[in-house]
LOTOR-54872 format. One record per residue (C-alpha): residue number from 1; residue in three letters; x, y, z. Coordinates in steps of 0.02 Angstrom, whole numbers, m for minus. Example, Ala and Ser with C-alpha at 12.3 -4.5 7.8 and 13.67 -1.06 7.14 Angstrom:
BEGIN
+-----+------+--------+--------+--------+
| pos | code |      X |      Y |      Z |
+-----+------+--------+--------+--------+
|   1 |  ALA |    615 |   m225 |    390 |
|   2 |  SER |    684 |    m53 |    357 |
+-----+------+--------+--------+--------+
END
This chain:
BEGIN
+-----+------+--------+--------+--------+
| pos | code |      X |      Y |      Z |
+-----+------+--------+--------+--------+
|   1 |  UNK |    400 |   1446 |  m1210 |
|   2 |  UNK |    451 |   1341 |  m1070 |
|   3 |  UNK |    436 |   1164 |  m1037 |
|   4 |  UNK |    332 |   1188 |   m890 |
|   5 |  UNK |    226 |   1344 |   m961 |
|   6 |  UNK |    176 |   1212 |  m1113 |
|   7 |  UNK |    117 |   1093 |   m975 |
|   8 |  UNK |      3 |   1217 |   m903 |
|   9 |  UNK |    m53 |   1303 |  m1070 |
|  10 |  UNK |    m81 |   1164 |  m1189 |
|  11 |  UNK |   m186 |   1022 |  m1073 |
|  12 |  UNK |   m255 |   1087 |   m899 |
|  13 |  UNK |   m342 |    924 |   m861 |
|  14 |  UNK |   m354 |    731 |   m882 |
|  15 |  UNK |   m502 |    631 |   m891 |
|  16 |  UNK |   m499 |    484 |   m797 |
|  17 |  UNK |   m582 |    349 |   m903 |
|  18 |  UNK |   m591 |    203 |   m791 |
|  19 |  UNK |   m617 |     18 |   m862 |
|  20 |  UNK |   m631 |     55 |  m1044 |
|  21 |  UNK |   m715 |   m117 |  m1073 |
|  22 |  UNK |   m863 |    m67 |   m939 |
|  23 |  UNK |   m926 |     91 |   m993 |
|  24 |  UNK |  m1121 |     31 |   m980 |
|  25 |  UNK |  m1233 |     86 |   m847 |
|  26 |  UNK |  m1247 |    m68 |   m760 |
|  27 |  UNK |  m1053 |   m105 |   m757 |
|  28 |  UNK |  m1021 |     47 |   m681 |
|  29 |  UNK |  m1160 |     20 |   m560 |
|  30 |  UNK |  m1073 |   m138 |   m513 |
|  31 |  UNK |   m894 |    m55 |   m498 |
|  32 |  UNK |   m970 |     55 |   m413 |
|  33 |  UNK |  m1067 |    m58 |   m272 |
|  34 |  UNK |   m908 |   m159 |   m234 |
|  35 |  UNK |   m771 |    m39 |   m232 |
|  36 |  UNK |   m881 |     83 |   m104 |
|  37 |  UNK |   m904 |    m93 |     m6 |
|  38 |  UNK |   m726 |   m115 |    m20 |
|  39 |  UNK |   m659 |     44 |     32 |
|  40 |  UNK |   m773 |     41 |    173 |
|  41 |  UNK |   m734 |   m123 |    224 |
|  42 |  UNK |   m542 |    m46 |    221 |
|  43 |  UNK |   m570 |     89 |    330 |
|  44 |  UNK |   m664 |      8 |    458 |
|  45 |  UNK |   m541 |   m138 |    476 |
|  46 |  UNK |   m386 |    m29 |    485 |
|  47 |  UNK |   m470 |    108 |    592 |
|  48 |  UNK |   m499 |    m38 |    709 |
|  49 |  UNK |   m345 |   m104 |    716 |
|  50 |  UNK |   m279 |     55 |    740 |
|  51 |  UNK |   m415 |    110 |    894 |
|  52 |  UNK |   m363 |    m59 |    975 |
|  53 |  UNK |   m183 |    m13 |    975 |
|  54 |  UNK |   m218 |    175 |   1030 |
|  55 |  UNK |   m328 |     96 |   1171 |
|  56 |  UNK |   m229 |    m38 |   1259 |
|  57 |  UNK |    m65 |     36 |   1326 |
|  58 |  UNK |    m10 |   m188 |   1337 |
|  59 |  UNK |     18 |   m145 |   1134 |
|  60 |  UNK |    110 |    m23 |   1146 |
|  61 |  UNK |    278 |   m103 |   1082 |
|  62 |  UNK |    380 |    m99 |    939 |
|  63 |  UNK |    279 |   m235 |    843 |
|  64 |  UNK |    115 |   m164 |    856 |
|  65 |  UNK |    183 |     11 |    827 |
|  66 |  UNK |    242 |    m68 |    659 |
|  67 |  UNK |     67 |   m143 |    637 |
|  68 |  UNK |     m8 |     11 |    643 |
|  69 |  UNK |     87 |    127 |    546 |
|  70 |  UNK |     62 |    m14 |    402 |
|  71 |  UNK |   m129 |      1 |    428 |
|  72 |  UNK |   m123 |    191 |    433 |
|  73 |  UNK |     m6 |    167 |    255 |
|  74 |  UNK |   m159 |     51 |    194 |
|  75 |  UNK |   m295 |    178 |    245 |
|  76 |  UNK |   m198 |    311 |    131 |
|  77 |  UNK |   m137 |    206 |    m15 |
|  78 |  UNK |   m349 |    164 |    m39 |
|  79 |  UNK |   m380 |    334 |    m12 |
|  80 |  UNK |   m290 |    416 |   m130 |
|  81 |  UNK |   m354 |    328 |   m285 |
|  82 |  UNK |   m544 |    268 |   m221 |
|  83 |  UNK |   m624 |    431 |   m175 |
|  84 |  UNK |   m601 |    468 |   m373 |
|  85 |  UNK |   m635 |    338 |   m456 |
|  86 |  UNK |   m805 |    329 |   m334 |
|  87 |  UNK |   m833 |    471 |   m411 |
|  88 |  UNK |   m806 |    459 |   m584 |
|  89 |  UNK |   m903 |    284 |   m585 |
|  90 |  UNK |  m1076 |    384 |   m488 |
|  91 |  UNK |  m1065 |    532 |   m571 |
|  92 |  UNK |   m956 |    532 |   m714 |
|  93 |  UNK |   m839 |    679 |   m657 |
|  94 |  UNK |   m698 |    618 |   m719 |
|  95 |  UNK |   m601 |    767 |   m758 |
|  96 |  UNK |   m457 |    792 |   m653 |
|  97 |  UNK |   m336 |    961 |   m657 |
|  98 |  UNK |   m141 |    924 |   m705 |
|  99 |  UNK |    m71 |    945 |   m519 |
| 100 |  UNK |   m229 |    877 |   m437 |
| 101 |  UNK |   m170 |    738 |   m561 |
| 102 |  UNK |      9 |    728 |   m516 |
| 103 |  UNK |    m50 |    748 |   m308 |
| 104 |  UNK |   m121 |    577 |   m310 |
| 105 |  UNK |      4 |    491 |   m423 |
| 106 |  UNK |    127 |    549 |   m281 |
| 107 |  UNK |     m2 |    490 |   m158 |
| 108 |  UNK |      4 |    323 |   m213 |
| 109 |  UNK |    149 |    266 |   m284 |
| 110 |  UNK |    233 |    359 |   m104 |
| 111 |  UNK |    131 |    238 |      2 |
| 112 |  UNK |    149 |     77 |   m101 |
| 113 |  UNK |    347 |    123 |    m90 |
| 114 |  UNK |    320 |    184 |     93 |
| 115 |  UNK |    233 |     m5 |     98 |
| 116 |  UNK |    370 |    m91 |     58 |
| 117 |  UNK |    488 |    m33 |    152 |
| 118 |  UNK |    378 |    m56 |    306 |
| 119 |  UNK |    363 |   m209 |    276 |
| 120 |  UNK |    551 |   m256 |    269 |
| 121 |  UNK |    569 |   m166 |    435 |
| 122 |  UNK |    453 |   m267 |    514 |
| 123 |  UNK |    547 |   m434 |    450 |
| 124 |  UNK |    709 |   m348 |    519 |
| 125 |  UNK |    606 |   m332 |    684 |
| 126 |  UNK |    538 |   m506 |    704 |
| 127 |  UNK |    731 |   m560 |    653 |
| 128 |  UNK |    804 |   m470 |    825 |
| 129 |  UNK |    662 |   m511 |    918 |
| 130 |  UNK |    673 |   m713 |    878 |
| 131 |  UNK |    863 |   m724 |    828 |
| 132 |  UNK |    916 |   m583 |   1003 |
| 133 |  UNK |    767 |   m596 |   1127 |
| 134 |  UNK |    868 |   m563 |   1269 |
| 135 |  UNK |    946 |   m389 |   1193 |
| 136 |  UNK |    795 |   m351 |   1109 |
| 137 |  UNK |    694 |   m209 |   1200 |
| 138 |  UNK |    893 |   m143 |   1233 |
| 139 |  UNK |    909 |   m131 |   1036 |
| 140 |  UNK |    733 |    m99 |   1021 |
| 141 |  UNK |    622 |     23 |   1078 |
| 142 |  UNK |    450 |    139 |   1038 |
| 143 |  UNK |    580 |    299 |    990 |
| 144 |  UNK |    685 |    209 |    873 |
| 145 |  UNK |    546 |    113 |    804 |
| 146 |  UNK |    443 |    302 |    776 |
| 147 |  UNK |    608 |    343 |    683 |
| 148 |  UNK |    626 |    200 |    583 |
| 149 |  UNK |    466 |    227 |    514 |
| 150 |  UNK |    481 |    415 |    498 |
| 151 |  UNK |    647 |    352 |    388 |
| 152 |  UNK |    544 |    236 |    303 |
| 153 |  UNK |    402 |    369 |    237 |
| 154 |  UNK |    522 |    503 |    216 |
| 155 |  UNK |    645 |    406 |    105 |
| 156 |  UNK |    455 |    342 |     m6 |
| 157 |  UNK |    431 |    518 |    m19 |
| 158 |  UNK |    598 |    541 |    m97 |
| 159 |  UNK |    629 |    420 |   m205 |
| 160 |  UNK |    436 |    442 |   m291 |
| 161 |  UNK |    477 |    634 |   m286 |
| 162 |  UNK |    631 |    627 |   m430 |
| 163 |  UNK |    525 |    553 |   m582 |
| 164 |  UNK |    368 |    641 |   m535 |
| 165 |  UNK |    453 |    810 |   m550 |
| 166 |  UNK |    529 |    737 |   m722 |
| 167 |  UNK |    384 |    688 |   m775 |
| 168 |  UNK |    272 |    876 |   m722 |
| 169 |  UNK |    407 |    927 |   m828 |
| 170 |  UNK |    341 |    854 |  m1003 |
| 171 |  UNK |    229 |    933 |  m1117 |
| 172 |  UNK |     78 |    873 |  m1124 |
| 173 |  UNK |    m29 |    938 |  m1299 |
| 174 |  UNK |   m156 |    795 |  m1305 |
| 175 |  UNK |   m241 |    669 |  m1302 |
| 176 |  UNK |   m282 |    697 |  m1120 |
| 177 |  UNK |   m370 |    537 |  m1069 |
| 178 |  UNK |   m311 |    438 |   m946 |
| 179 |  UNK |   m338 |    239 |   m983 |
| 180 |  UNK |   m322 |    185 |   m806 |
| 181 |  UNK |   m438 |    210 |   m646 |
| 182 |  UNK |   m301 |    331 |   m562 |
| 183 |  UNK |   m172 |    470 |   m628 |
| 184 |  UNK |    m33 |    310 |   m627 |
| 185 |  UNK |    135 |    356 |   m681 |
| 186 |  UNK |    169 |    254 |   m838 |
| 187 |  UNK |      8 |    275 |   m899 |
| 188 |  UNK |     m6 |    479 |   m878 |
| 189 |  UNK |    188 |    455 |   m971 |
| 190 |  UNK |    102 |    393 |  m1128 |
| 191 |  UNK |      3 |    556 |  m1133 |
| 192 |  UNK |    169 |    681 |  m1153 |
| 193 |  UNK |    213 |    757 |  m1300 |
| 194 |  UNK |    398 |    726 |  m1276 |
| 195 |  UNK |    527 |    579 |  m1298 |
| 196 |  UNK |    492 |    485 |  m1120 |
| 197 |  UNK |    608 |    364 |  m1150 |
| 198 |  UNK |    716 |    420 |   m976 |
| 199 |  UNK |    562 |    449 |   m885 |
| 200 |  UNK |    519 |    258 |   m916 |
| 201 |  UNK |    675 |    177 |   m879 |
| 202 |  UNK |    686 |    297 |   m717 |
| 203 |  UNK |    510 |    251 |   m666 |
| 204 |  UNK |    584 |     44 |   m703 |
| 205 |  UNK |    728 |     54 |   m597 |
| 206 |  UNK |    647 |    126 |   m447 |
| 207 |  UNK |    486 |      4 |   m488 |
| 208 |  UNK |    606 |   m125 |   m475 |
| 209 |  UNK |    717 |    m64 |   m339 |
| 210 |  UNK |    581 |    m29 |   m218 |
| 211 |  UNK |    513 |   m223 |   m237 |
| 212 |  UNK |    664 |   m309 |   m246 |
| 213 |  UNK |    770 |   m260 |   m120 |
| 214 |  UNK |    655 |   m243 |     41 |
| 215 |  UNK |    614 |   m434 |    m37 |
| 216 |  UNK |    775 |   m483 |    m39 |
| 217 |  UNK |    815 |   m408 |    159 |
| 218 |  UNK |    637 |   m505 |    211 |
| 219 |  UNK |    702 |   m680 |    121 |
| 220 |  UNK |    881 |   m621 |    217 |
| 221 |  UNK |    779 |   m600 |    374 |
| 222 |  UNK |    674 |   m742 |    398 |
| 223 |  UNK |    800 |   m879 |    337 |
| 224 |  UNK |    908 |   m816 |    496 |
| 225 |  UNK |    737 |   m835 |    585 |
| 226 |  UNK |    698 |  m1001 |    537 |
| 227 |  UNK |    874 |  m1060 |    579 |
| 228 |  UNK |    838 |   m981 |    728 |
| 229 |  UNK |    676 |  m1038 |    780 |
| 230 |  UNK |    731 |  m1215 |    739 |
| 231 |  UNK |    854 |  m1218 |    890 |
| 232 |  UNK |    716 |  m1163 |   1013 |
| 233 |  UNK |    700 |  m1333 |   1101 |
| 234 |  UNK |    525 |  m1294 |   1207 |
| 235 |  UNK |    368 |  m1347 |   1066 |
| 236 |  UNK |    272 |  m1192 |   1114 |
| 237 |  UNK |    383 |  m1082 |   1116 |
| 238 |  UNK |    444 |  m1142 |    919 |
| 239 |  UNK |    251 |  m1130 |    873 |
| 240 |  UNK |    226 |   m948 |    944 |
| 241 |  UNK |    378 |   m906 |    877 |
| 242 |  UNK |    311 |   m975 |    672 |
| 243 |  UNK |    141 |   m908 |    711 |
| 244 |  UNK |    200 |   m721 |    730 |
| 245 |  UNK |    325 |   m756 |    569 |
| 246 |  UNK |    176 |   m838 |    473 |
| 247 |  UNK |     86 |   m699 |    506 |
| 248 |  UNK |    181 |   m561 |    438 |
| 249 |  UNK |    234 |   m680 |    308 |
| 250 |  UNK |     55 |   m699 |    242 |
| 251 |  UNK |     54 |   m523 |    231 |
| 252 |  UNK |    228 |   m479 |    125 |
| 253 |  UNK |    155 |   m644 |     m8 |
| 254 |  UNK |      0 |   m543 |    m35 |
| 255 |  UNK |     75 |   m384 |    m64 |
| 256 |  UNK |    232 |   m442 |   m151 |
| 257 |  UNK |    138 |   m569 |   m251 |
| 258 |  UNK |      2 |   m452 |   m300 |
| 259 |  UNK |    120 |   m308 |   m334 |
| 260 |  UNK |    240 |   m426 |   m459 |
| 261 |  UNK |     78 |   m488 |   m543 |
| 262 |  UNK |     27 |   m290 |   m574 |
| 263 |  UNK |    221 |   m280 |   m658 |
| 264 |  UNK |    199 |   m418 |   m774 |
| 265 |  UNK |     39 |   m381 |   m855 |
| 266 |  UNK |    101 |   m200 |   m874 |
| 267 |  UNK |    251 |   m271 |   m970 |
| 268 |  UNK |    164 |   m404 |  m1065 |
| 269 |  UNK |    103 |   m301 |  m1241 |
| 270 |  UNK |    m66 |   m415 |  m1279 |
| 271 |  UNK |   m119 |   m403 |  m1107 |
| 272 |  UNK |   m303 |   m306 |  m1132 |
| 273 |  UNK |   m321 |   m136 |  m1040 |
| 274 |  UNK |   m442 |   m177 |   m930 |
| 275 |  UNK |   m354 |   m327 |   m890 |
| 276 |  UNK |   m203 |   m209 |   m823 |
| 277 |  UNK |   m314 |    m99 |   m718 |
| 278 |  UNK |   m402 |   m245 |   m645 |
| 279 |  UNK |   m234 |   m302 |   m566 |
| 280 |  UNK |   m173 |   m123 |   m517 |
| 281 |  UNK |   m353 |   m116 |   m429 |
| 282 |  UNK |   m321 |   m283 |   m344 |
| 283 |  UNK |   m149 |   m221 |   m300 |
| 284 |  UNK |   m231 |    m64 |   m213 |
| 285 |  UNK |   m376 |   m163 |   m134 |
| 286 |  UNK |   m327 |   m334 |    m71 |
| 287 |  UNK |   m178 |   m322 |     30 |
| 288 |  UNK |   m257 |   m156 |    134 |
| 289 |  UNK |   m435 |   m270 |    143 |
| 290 |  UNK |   m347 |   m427 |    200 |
| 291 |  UNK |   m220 |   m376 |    321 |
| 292 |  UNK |   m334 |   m338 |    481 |
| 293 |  UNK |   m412 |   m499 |    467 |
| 294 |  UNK |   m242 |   m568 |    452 |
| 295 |  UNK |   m182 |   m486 |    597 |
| 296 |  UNK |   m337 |   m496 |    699 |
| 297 |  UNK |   m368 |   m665 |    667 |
| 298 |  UNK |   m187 |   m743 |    685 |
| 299 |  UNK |   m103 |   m610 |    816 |
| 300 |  UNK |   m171 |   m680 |    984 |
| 301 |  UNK |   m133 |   m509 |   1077 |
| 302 |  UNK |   m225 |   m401 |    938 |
| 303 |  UNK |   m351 |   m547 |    945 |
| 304 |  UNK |   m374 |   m528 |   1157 |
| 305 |  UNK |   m396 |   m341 |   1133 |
| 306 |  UNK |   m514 |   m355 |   1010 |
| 307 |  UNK |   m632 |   m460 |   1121 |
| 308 |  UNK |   m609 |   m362 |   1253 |
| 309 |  UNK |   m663 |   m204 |   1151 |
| 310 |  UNK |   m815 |   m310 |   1088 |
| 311 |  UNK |   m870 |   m351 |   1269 |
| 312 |  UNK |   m860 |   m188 |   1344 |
| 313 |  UNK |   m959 |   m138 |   1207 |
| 314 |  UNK |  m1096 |   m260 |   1220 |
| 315 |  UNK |  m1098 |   m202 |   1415 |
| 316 |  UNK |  m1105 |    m21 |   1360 |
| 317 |  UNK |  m1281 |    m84 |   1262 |
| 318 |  UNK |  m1364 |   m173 |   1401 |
| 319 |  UNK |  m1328 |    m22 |   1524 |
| 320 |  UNK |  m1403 |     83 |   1398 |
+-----+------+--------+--------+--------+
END
């Protein structure tokens, strides 16, 4: 019998326990309360920053085309592990078929890679714009911006593709329950039947890889910047100029932050279960719940639009 035949024939399904410490009514109710406030919370902010940059052709640039694809990344890296575990929290379903399994592991860990690298192209676009202002819409444009990103996705897809299809690969004879909120890939490892032992240090290197090295570009990027912005000799101009940094800056500390402190407690052998999918579901939550009102609230141009939207509105109301 064949690897993959064994897959299908001895475990069709995973059940998706959740937080093995909250298993009570109540805790679930509670999970349950705040994550559906969460994810809605998500998909309103994102959608909005994503309406006011469809709506206002004065956006319409390279930075705000970055600032939505990373909101559009955020709306699909919630939505590929909430929906579920919604789910399993309200109604218990928490069976989930093999592929439908592997589906949203490749879901996920595609955007969070997709994520990073998004966010290292957006340091390399600050640097030109900052460091090259006067050759930067001649470097720069909305077509090689589109295809920077299209790079970006394609190359998450990728690189999450080659230990997923490894990892399909295993048998998996039981036990099929899934200690985590989500089908994650070193968790749904510990299930197989098989030595995994290339599977995990795969999985490791490209964990690592994927962190590390848009990191190391952004540090790259922004020391440039700084150097840069230093010589600017008008006041204003040197404030816009670390407002727009600090911005995006916020942003990669909370994901990069959150995302190392997901990496440690996974490696750390006392940490308690729950305790690891508490910080994976921080990892998936904050950084997509934070970054509109980051953006909204420090980018003056998103900040303009948004009043504007709120205004006409409010007109729309009265008239009615």
């Amino acid at each position: 019998m064949s690897i993959v035949n064994q897959t299908t024939t001895n475990v069709q399904e995973f059940i998706i326990l959740g937080f093995p410490g909250f298993q009570d009514p109540d805790s679930k109710a509670i999970f349950f309360i705040t994550l559906l406030t969460m994810y809605l919370a998500i998909l309103s902010g994102n959608s909005l920053l994503i309406i006011i940059f469809a709506i206002n052709k004065e956006l319409h640039t390279p930075m705000y085309i970055l600032i939505s694809s990373l909101a559009v990344t955020d709306i699909l890296i919630s939505s590929s592990t909430l929906p579920k575990i919604l789910s399993v929290l309200i109604s218990g379903t928490s069976v989930i078929s093999v592929p439908a399994c592997f589906i949203q592991m490749f879901s996920y860990h595609s955007m969070k890679s997709a994520e990073s690298l998004l966010l290292g192209l957006m340091a390399h676009d600050r640097y030109l714009a900052i460091s090259k202002p006067l050759h930067y819409f001649t470097i720069v444009n909305n077509s090689s911006v589109l295809r920077q990103i299209g790079c970006c996705w394609m190359c998450a897809f990728i690189i999450v593709m080659i230990p997923l299809s490894l990892a399909f690969r295993l048998p998996f004879c039981g036990p099929n329950v899934v200690i985590h909120y989500f089908c994650d890939h070193s968790t749904v490892l510990k299930l197989a039947c098989s030595d995994t032992t290339i599977n995990t240090y795969l999985g490791l290197a490209i964990v690592i890889s994927i962190l590390t090295l848009p990191l190391i570009y952004i540090l790259f990027s922004y020391t440039k910047i700084i150097k840069s912005v230093l010589k600017i000799k008008a006041t204003r101009g040197r404030q816009k100029a670390f407002s727009t940094c600090g911005t995006h800056l916020l942003v990669i500390a909370i994901s990069f932050f959150v995302a190392a402190g997901v990496y440690i407690s996974n490696r750390v052998r006392d940490t308690f279960s729950d305790v690891r999918i508490l910080a994976a579901l921080i990892q998936n939550v904050v950084p997509p719940l934070i970054n509109p009102i980051i953006y909204c609230l420090r980018t003056e141009d998103i900040r303009k639009c948004f009043l504007k939207v709120l205004r006409r509105n409010g007109r729309l109301s009265e008239r009615k």
